[in-house]
Every structure is written in structure tokens, then in C-alpha cells.
N, C-alpha and C positions, 0 to 999 in steps of 0.2 A: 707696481705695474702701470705702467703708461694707458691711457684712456685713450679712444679712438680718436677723439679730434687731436689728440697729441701727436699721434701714431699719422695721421693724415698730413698734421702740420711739418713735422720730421720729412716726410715725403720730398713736399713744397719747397722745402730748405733747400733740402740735398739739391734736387734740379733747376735750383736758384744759384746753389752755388758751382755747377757744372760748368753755369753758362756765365757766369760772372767770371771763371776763372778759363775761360775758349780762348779767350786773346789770347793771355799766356801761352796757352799752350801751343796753342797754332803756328805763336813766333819762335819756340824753337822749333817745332817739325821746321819751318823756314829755315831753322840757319844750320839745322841738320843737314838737311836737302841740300842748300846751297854749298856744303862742305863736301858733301859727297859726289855732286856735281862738278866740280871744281878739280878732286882728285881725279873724277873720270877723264875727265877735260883734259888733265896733265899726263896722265901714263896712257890716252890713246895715241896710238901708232896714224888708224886709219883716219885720210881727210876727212873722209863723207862721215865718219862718226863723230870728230871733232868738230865739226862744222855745226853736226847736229845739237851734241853737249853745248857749245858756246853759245848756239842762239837760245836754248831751253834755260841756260843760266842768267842770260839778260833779260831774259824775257821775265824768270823768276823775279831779280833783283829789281825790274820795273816795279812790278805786282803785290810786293810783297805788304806795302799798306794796306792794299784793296783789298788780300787773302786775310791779314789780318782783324779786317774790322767786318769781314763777311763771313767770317767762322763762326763767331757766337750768335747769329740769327738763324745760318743754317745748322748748329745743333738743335737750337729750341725749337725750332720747324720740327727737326727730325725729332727732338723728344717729343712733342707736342701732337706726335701720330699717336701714341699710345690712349695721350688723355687721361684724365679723371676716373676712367673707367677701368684702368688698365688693360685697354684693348691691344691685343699682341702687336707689335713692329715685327716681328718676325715676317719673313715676307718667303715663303715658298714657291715664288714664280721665276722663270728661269735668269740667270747669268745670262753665261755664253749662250744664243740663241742659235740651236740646231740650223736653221735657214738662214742663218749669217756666218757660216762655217766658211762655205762656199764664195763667198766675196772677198776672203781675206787672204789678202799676199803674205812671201816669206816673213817680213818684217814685222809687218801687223799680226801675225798668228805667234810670233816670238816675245813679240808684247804683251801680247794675251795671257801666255804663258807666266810668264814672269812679272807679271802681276797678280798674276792668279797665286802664285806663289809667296807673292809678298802680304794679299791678303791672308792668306793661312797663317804669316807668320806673328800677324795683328791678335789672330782668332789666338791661338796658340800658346803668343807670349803673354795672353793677358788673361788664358785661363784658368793659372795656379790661384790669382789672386781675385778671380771675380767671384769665387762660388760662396766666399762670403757676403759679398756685396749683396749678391742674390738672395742668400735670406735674409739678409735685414730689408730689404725691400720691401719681400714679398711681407714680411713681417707690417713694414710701416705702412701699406697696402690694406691689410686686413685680411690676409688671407688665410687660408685652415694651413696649406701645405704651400711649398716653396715651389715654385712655378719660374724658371729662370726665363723663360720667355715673354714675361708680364716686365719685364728690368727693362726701361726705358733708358739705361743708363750700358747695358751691353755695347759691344765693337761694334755691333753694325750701325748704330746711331752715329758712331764718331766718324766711320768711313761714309755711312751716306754724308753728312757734314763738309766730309772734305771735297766730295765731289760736287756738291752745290756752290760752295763757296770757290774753288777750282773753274767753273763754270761761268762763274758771274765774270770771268776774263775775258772771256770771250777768245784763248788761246786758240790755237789750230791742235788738230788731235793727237799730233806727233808729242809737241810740246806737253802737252796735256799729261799724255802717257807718262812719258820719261818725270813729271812731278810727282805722280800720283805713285810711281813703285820707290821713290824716294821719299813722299811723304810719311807709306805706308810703316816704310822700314822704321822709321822714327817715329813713328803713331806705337808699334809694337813694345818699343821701348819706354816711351810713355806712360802707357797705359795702365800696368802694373803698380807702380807707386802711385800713379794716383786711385785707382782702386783702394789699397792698403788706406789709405785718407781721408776716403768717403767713409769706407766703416769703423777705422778711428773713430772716427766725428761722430756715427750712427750709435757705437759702442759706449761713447763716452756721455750722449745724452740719457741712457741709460733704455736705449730699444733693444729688447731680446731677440737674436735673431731664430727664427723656424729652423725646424732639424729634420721635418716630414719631408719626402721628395714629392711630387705629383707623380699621381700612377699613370704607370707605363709612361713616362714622356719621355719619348726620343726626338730631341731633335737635330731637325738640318737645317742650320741657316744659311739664308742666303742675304747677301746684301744687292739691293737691285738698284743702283745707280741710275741715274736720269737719261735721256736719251741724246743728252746734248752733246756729245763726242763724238754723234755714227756710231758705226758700227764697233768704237773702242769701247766706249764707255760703258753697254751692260755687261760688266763684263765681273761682277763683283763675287766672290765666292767665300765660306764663311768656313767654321770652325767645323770638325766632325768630317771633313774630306779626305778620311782614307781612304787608301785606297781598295778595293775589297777582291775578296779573292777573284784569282784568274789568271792567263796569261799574259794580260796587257799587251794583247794585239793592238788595240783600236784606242790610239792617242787621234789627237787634234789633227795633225799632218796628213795621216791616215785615211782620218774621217775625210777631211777634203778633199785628198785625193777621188775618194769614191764619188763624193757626190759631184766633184765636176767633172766624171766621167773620162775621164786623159789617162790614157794608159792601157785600155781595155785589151786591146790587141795584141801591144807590145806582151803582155803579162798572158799569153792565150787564155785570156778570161772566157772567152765565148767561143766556140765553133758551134758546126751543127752537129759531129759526131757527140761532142758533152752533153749539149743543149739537149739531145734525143735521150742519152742515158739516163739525165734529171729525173726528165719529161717519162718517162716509163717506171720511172720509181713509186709511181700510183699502182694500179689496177690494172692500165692499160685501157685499152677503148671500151668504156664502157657501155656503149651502146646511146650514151650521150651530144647531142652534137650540139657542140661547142656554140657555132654559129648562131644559135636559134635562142632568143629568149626562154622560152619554155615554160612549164607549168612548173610546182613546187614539185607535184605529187611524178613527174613526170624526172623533172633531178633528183627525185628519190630512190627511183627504181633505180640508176646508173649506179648504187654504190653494191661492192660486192666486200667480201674481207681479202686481206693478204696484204696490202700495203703495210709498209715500215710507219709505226710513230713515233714522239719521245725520245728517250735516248737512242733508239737505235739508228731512227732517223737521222738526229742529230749529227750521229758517229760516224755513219755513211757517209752524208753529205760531205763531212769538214774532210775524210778520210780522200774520197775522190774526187773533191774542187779541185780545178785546171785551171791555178791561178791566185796573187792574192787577192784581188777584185771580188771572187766566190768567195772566199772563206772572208773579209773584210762585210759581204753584203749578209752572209750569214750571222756572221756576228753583232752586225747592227740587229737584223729581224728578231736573233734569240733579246736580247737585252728591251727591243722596245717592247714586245711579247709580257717580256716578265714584268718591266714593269704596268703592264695597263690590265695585264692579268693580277695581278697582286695589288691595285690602287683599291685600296678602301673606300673610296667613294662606288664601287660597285658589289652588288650585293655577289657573295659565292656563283650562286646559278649561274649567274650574268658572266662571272671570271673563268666560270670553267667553258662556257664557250670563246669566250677569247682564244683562250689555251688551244680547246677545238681545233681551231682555225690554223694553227702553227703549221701542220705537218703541210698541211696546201701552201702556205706563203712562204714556206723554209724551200720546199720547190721552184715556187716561185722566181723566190730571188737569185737562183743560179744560173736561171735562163733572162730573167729582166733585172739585173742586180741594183735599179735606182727606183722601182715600181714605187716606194715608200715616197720619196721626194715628190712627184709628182698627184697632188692633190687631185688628179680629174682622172687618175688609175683607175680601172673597176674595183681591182683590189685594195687602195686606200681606199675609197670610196666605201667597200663594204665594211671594213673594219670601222671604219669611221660613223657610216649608221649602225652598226652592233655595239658599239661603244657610247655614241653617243644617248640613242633608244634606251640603252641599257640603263644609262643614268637616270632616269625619270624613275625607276622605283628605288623606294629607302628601305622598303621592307618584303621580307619575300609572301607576306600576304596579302601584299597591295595589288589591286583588280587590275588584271590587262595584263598581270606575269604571265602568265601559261602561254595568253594567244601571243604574247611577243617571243617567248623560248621555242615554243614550236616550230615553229618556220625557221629559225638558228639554228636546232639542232640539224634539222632535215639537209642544211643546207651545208653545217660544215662535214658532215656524217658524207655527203656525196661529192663535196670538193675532196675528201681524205684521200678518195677511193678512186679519184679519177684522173686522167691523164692532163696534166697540167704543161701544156706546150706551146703557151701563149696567153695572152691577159683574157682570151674568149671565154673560157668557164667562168672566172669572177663575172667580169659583164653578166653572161647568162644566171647566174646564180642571184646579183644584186637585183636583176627585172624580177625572177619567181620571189622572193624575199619580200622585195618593194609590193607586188602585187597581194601576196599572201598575207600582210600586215592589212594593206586594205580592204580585203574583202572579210576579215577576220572583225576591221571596224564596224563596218555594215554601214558607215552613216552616209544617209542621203546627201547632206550635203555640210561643208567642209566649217565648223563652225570659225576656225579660225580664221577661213578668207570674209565670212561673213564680218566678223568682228575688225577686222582690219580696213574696212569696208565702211563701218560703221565709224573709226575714230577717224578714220581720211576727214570723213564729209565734216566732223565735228572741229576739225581742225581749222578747214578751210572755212568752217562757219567763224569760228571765233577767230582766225585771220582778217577777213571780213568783216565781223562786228568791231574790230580794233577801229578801222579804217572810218568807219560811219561814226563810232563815239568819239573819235577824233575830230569830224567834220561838224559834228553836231557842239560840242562844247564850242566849237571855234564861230562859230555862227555868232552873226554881228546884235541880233537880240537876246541872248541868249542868256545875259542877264539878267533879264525882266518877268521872266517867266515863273521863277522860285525855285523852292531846293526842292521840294517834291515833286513836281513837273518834269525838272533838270534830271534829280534822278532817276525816273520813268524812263527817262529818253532815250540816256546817255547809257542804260543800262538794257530793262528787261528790251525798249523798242528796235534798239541799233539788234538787237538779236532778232528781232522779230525782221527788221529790212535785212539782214546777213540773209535766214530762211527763206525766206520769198524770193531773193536774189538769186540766189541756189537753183531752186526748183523752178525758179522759170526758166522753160522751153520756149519761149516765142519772142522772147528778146524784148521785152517788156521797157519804156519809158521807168514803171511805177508799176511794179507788181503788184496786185491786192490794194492800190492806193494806195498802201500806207502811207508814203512819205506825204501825203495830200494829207495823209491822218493828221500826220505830226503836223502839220502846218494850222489844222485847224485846232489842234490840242494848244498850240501856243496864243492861237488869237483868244481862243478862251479862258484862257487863263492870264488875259492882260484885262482886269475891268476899267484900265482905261480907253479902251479899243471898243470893248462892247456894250460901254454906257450908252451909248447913241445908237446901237442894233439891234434893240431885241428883240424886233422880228425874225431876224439873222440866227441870232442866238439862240431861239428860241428852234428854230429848225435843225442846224448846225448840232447842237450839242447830244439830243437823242441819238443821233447815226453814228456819231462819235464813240459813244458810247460801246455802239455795239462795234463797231469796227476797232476798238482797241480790241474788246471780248473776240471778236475773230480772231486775229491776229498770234493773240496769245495760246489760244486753242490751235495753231495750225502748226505749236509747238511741244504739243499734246497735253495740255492744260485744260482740263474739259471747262472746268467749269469757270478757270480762268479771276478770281477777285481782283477786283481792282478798288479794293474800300477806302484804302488812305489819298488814292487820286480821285474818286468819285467824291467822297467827303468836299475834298478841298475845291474841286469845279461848282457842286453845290453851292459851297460858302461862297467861291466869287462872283457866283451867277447872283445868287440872292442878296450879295453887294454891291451889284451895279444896278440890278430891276428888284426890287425887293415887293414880294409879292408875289410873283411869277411862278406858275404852277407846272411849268414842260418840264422841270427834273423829276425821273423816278423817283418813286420812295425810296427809302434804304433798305437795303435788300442784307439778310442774314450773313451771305457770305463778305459782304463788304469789310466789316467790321471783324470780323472770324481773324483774318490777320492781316497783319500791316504789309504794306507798300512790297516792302522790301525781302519780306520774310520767303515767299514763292518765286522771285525772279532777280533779286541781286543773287551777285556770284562773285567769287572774287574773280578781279580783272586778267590775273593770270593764267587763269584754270581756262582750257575750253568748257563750255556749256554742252550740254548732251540732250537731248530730246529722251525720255522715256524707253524708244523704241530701241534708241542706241547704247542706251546703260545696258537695257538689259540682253543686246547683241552681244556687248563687249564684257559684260560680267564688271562694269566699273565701279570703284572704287575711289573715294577723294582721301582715304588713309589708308593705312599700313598695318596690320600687326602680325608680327613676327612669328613664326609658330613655335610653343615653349616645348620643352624641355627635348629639342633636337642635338644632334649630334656634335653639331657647328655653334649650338644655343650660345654658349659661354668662349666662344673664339677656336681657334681652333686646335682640333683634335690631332693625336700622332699619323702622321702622315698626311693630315689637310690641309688644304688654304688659309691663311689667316682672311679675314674681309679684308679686301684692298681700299684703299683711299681714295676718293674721285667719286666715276659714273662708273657706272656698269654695263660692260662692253653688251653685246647681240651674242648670242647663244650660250650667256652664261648662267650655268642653273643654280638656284637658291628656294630656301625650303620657307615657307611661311603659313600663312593660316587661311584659309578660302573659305568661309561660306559655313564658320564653327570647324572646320577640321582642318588637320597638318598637310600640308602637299610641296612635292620635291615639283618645282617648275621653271622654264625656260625662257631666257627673255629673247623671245623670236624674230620681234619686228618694232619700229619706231615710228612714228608719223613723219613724214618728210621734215616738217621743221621742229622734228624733237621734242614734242610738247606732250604727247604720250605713250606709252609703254606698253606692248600688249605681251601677257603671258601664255605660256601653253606648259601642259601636264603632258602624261607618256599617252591619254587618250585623249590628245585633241580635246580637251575642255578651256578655256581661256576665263585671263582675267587682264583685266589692262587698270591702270594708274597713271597717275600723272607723273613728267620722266622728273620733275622737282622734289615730290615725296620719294620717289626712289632712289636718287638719287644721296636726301638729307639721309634718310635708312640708312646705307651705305656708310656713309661719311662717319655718321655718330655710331657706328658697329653696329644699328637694329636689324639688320637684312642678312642675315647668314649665309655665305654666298656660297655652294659647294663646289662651285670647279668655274673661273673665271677666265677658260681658255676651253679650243675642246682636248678631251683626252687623249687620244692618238698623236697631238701637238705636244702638248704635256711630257709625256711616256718617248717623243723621238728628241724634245730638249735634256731631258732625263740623260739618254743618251748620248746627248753633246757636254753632259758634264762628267759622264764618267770616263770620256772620254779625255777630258782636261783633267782627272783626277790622274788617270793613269801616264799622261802627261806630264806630270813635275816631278817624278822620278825620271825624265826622261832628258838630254841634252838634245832641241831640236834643233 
């Protein structure tokens, strides 16, 4: 049996020889493509498509060195997302982008298509032969059970590949397209025999491969291609795209139809005798008026029973929609419903009020059928903070459950029941909701704006102190003065002039003198300047003294040491007058710690004063919270951590203060330099955006939903849309 550094080094091979062998392979996808091109070229009848094949074939035949010597960098890129650690490449964020549905003409959504189709046939035709690959991976990995999502060596590594390297052409998107459903066709073909050869090779070294599956893993890949095509190129879609049961109403075409709203009329999507029949399918007037913001307790008394929900709803509505605009908008609502109701990343309580919410928004969308697209809707808007809110608990015994489900229930409890004949009751419901969470907070005042508040100023402090230690190293004596002096200056003092500069209101020459300080801290510390003053000196250096000890105190340093500069003023004083008794003695703290130990910082970090750390809950490291959900990459149905930074409102669970917390990353300092977090109650912690950053990158940051949810759940949407799509001729 093979020993783990063997079992590691088998690994290394394998993805040494993937990339050693990219040329290759790359150059026949090239002469694949170009054959297939070529036949297009010849059996098309129409100009404008031959026009189009002939310049996509030159273009090829231009390129084709450049694609070949730029494939084997972007596979090892795209293997080299996994790492050492076998951090997933799977990447669960969307393809086709629901809000890019709308922008795409006939041509372009036909593209879409049929490439979406040609990736399936990559996924497909390569995974008779991959599932061995996969255990001996997960095998030369170390792992207990076989995890095919840990295979750096999977389709989607080869498709992302082709798109990077695709990319470095700098093609136009047309072009672009028409290579990439030809490359793809040939990638599928591909693929297979060389899978068969990598576990040859794995087989013959003598690695067993794992026969355990990982429990419960389902997955859905997706390949998520770079953004350098427009709107073509996210457009990647992976293996596991059946399509699921239904009537496959809502294809691509479809979908855009709706959401660019053309047709409405023609198709008597709307009148007002429908609009009223919807609109009555509630309760009727509940004694609610719509109009008024309201109290919670005041939206609560409006519900009464009798309204339809659930199937019966459902049945109604699709049974007397006047139109396919109705039954198209209904069928988006049901599907993004389901899924944001069913997303695992929400605890049960939290999903069944989603659910809640349906019978009001399945109303909804037959009187306002695009309400969902429009992000500034009441009713996106409220789904959007019940979804989002929701996310901030992982457990349903985590503190602030109750007072956040209470005001949901109330509110979709009297949305059920009420007369829905216009976007007025969302509105009115989202104020009593919004108001009801805040008074349920009770807190005086908002820690988060405090905290936000606190790393501004810390910002522009250490934008500021850049600026001064810049001037200060550049300064024409600045030599002379020594390396302890120089770093005094250049470090804890430029902080000390940033502070003063800040907080002066009166437009100050020389705040607090300092810069008079530093002027006088350099002459005393040149004994060749104050050989001949020591009467000078002698007055000079006392007030000195204190006025460093100010300075440092007015950045909440009480007691401020300065032992390793005091020491060394000593020594030059008593090297140029020796004898001279105006130095203090040494004082306890002096000595206690060096120079540097209280006021060096590294130069990239901002510095914080006391009062700001402990506004902002700051932090200069990271650690991860163990044994979470996301701990070990991602779970069925989660996020993998994505590559990069980490966007604004994306939530991730870590460790705060000895305990596990699911938090939000809310806000940034204008020039990015740090990160402030919030929990479901307003408590914050903020880091530096470099440490979150590195987190991320090396997978320590486990990032639970890296979009919001309602986004997620309507892109969701836009792929089952494209599923039900390639059974389809569009």
C-alpha cells in the first residue's frame, strides 16, 4: 500500500502531466473546429451566415498559435483553484445571468442555447469515464470517501481553460461563440480517452482507487466562465442538467419575453376586469388601508380566513390567467418560491415563511407580472429582507430568532388575507416589518453606524499618516538623525501629526506643535548641532519630552513609553555635554518595552486608537469558525468559497469573540482598507479588507451565500429555464 507522501506525489504527477499534455490537446480541439467550420462554411446557403463562418474561420486560423500556447497556463490557473488543499472548483454561482436574459437579441439567446448544449455534451460525454478518475484522486488526495467535486482534473477545469485562453484573443463575441460550441464539441470527444489514461497511469502506479461515495452529495456544476465576452461568455453550464419534471412552459425566449415586458396587451395580459378578479382572490377589504404605513399589530387585525392557498391557489390562478404573460409570471414566482424556500442555507422556520409569502406574491404577479425584476418593488424589497434577515441565523437556537419570525409571521398571515390590488400593501407591510424589527432591537443607538464611523476616521488617519511618513523619510537631514529617531518619526509621530490634523477645528499651521516637536527631536539628536548649546539643550529637551508623552497619549496611550528614544537622547545628550544633569532619570516604563513594541504597526494596516477598536470590534486576524457547515468546502446545495474578494452583503460564518457567528459583510471604507461585519443583531466586527481577503483566497473564510438570495433563487430560474430550453428548437 502506497504511503501518503507517495499518494500526494501521484497527485502532483497526474496534474503535471494534464498540463504538459494542454498543447496537445488544445491543437486538435483547433483542427477539429476548424474542420467543422469549414464544413459549415461550405453547405451554408445564407450570405450573412457565411460571411459570419468565414471571418470566425480566419480569425481561428490566425490564432491558432496564440490558443495553443495559452491553453496549458489557463488549465494550470484553473487546476490551481483547487490547491493543495483540495478546495472545491466547483463553482455553484450562476451561468446564464437571470438580469442578462433581457438584453439578448434572437441571435445571441440562440447562441446561448447551443452552447449550453454543447457544454452538456463535454459534461456527458466524459462522464462514463471520469468516475474512475474520481476515485483515484480522491484516493491520491487522502481522503476517507470519494468526493468528485475535490477532481481538479473534472470538465469544468477544461472548459474554464478554453475560455481563458479563448479570451487572451481578444476576439469579438460573435466570433468568440461560434469557437467555443466547436471547441466544445471536440473537448467532449476528447475527454473520455484521456480520462481512461490518467487512471491507466494512476492504476499502474499501483494507487487503489476509493469505492466509498460522499454522503448525500449531489451535485450541480456549473462552469462559470470569465466576463470577457459580455453578456456571451457567463454562459457555462455543466453535467446533471436535466431537465426536471414539468411542463416546460418557461424556456429562454419566453423568459425574455416576460421580462421585457412587449406583448402585454396583444396577449390580454392585463385588463381591469382580471386585474379586480386576482385582486379579490384574498379576503376582500379587510379593513386595511393599503395607503398608510401602519402599525404591525394594526396589519394584523386585517387578516381574516377564506382565502385560497397552496395548490388550490396555484390551480386557480393558472386555471383563469387571461394570457400567457399571467401564467409565464406565475411560473417564474412558483419556481423562484421554491427555490429560496428550499435553499439550505435557511434555517426551516425562516423557509416556511418564504413559503408564507407565496399566496400574496402568486396575486401579485397577475396584476404587476414583472414586480420580481424590479429591485426597488415593495414586494421584492420585502422578500428580499425576509430572505436576507433570515440568513443571519444557522441555528434555530441562535438569539434574535423569535423577535425576527414574529413580525413575518404577522405580516404574511395578513398579506394571505388581504386584498392585493396594487404594490400598496407590500409597501405598507415592509414599513410595519422594518419598524417592528426595530423596536423589538431596542437599541439606542445603531452600533453599526457607530462602527463605521469609527474605521472612516481610522482610514483617513492612516491615508494621512502615509502622506507625513512620506515627507518625513524624504526630508533633506533625515539621515543624520539614526535608525531609532527615524523610526519614531516616520512611524508612531506621522500618526501622531495624521491625529492632530484630523481633530483640528481651527485650521491650525501646527496642531499641538508637533511638527515643532519633530523639529526639535532632530536637533537633539544630531550631537553635532548641540555640542556648542547646552544651554539650549538643556531647556529644549525636558519639554520635549513631555510633548512626545502628549502626543502619544492623545492617541489613547496613557502612559505612553518612550524608553528606547529616551535612552538614546540620554546617551547623545551626555555625548555632547557630559555631565549635565537636565535629563530625567529613568523611569520604570522606559525600559518595560522597546521603541517599537507600542507604536510600530505594519505600514499597510490603518492604526486605530483604543476608542476605535473597540467601536468596531477590530480584529488584525481571522479565524474561521470550526466545525461549520461550509468548514470543509461546500456542502449539497452550497457555495463553494469563491476565488478573489468578497463582494458587500455576502454572509460567512467565523469565530467572534470565543464563539461561532453566521455574519455580513455590510460596508467598506471608501478606499477599501477595511471591512466591517454585522450579525442578525446588529453587533459588528470589522478586519482588515487584506486578511479577508487572503481568508478567502486560501478557503479559511467559509462564505455562505456570496450573492443575495432572492438573486440566487431568480438566476436559479434563468437556468431552468435554459434546461427546458435544449429540448427545445428556438
Amino acid at each position: 500500500m502506497l504511503s501518503k507522501v507517495d499518494q500526494l506525489s501521484l497527485y502532483r504527477e497526474a496534474l503535471t502531466q494534464a498540463v504538459s499534455t494542454a498543447e496537445g490537446l488544445m491543437r486538435r480541439l483547433l483542427q477539429a473546429a476548424r474542420s467543422a467550420l469549414q464544413e459549415r462554411d461550405a453547405r451554408s446557403s445564407d450570405y450573412h451566415e457565411r460571411n459570419q463562418v468565414s471571418h470566425a474561420l480566419y480569425a481561428l486560423m490566425r490564432h491558432e498559435d496564440r490558443l495553443a500556447a495559452a491553453y496549458p497556463k489557463a488549465l494550470a490557473d484553473a487546476i490551481a483553484l483547487t490547491g493543495e488543499s483540495g478546495r472545491p472548483l466547483v463553482r455553484h454561482g450562476p451561468g446564464l445571468r437571470f438580469d442578462q436574459i433581457e438584453r439578448l437579441d434572437d441571435n445571441q439567446l440562440r447562441d446561448q442555447v447551443e452552447l449550453a448544449r454543447a457544454h452538456q455534451g463535454v459534461q456527458r460525454a466524459a462522464q462514463v469515464d471520469l468516475g474512475e478518475l474520481d476515485a483515484l484522486i480522491s484516493a491520491a488526495q487522502g481522503l476517507q470517501y470519494v468526493q468528485p467535486e475535490r477532481n481538479p482534473l473534472r470538465p469544468d477545469a477544461y472548459l474554464r481553460a478554453l475560455y481563458d485562453a479563448v479570451g487572451t484573443t481578444q476576439v469579438g463575441a460573435d466570433v468568440a461563440m461560434l469557437w467555443m460550441r466547436h471547441l466544445c464539441d471536440a473537448l467532449g470527444e476528447e475527454l473520455g480517452p484521456l480520462y481512461v489514461a490518467m487512471s491507466d497511469r494512476l492504476n499502474a502506479s499501483g494507487l487503489v482507487p476509493l469505492s466509498e461515495q460522499a454522503p448525500g452529495m449531489s451535485l450541480s456544476e456549473l462552469v462559470e466562465p470569465d466576463q470577457r465576452f459580455g453578456d456571451f461568455a457567463d454562459s457555462g453550464y455543466a453535467a446533471g442538467m436535466e431537465v426536471v419534471d414539468g411542463d416546460g412552459l418557461l424556456t429562454v425566449d419566453k423568459l425574455r419575453w416576460l421580462l421585457s415586458g412587449d406583448g402585454g396587451a396583444s396577449q390580454g395580459a392585463t385588463d381591469d376586469q382580471a386585474a379586480q378578479g386576482y385582486a379579490a382572490e384574498g379576503s376582500g377589504d379587510s379593513g386595511f388601508r393599503s395607503t398608510e404605513p401602519g402599525a404591525l399589530k394594526d396589519l394584523g387585525r386585517s387578516t381574516q380566513p377564506g382565502a385560497l392557498t397552496g395548490d388550490a391557489l396555484r390551480t386557480r390562478l393558472r386555471k383563469d390567467a387571461r394570457g400567457v404573460l399571467q401564467v409565464l409570471a406565475l411560473e417564474v414566482v412558483e419556481l423562484m418560491l421554491k427555490h429560496l424556500s428550499d435553499d439550505a442555507r435557511l434555517l426551516p422556520p425562516v423557509q416556511a415563511q418564504v413559503r408564507a409569502l407565496e399566496p400574496s406574491l402568486l396575486r401579485l404577479s397577475v396584476i404587476e407580472p414583472r414586480f420580481f425584476v424590479d429591485r426597488a418593488h415593495p414586494a421584492r424589497r420585502l422578500l428580499d429582507e425576509v430572505a436576507e434577515r433570515g440568513l443571519a441565523f444557522d441555528d434555530v437556537s441562535a438569539p434574535g430568532l423569535g423577535n425576527f419570525l414574529k413580525p413575518v409571521q404577522a405580516v404574511s398571515g395578513a398579506l394571505t388575507n388581504m386584498t392585493i390590488d396594487s404594490a400598496m400593501p407590500f409597501e405598507a407591510a415592509l414599513s410595519a416589518l422594518q419598524k417592528a424589527w426595530r423596536d423589538r432591537a431596542g437599541a439606542p443607538a445603531d452600533p453599526r453606524v457607530q462602527a463605521a464611523a469609527a474605521l472612516r476616521s481610522a482610514e483617513q488617519r492612516h491615508l494621512l499618516e502615509q502622506r507625513f511618513r512620506a515627507e518625513i523619510v524624504a526630508a533633506p537631514d533625515a539621515a543624520q538623525v539614526g535608525a531609532e529617531v527615524m523610526g519614531f518619526c516616520s512611524g508612531s509621530w506621522a500618526r501622531v501629526l495624521a491625529h492632530a490634523t484630523l481633530a483640528d477645528r481651527q485650521a491650525l499651521a501646527d496642531p499641538g506643535g508637533y511638527r515643532a516637536a519633530m523639529r526639535d527631536l532632530w536637533w537633539c539628536a544630531q550631537p553635532q548641532l548641540t555640542r556648542h548649546q547646552g544651554a539650549r539643550l538643556e531647556r529644549v529637551l525636558p519639554e520635549l519630552l513631555q510633548t512626545l508623552h502628549k502626543g502619544l497619549q492623545e492617541l489613547g496611550w496613557r502612559d505612553a513609553p518612550l524608553g528606547v528614544l529616551t535612552q538614546r537622547l540620554r546617551a547623545l545628550a551626555e555625548a555632547a555635554h557630559p555631565g549635565l544633569g537636565f535629563i530625567a532619570p529613568n523611569r520604570g516604563d522606559e525600559t518595560v518595552q522597546p521603541l517599537g513594541h507600542a507604536f510600530n504597526w505594519p505600514d499597510d494596516l490603518p492604526w486605530m486608537t483604543p476608542a476605535e477598536r473597540n467601536l468596531s470590534h477590530y480584529h488584525t486576524t481571522l479565524q474561521a469558525a470550526p466545525n461549520t457547515r461550509l468548514a470543509t468546502g461546500a456542502g449539497p446545495g452550497l457555495p463553494a468559497p469563491p476565488s478573489g474578494t468578497l463582494e458587500l452583503r455576502s454572509w460567512v460564518d467565523l469565530w467572534r469573540e470565543g464563539y461561532p457567528s453566521r455574519m455580513q459583510l455590510i460596508w467598506a471604507t471608501p478606499h477599501n482598507t477595511l471591512c466591517l461585519f454585522a450579525d442578525g443583531q446588529g453587533q459588528v466586527m470589522s478586519l482588515p479588507r487584506k486578511v479577508v481577503d487572503a481568508a478567502v483566497q486560501h478557503g479559511e473564510l467559509p462564505v455562505v451565500a456570496n450573492m443575495p438570495l432572492v438573486d440566487a433563487a431568480l438566476d436559479a430560474v434563468a437556468r431552468q429555464a435554459m434546461r427546458n430550453s435544449l429540448d427545445v428548437v428556438l
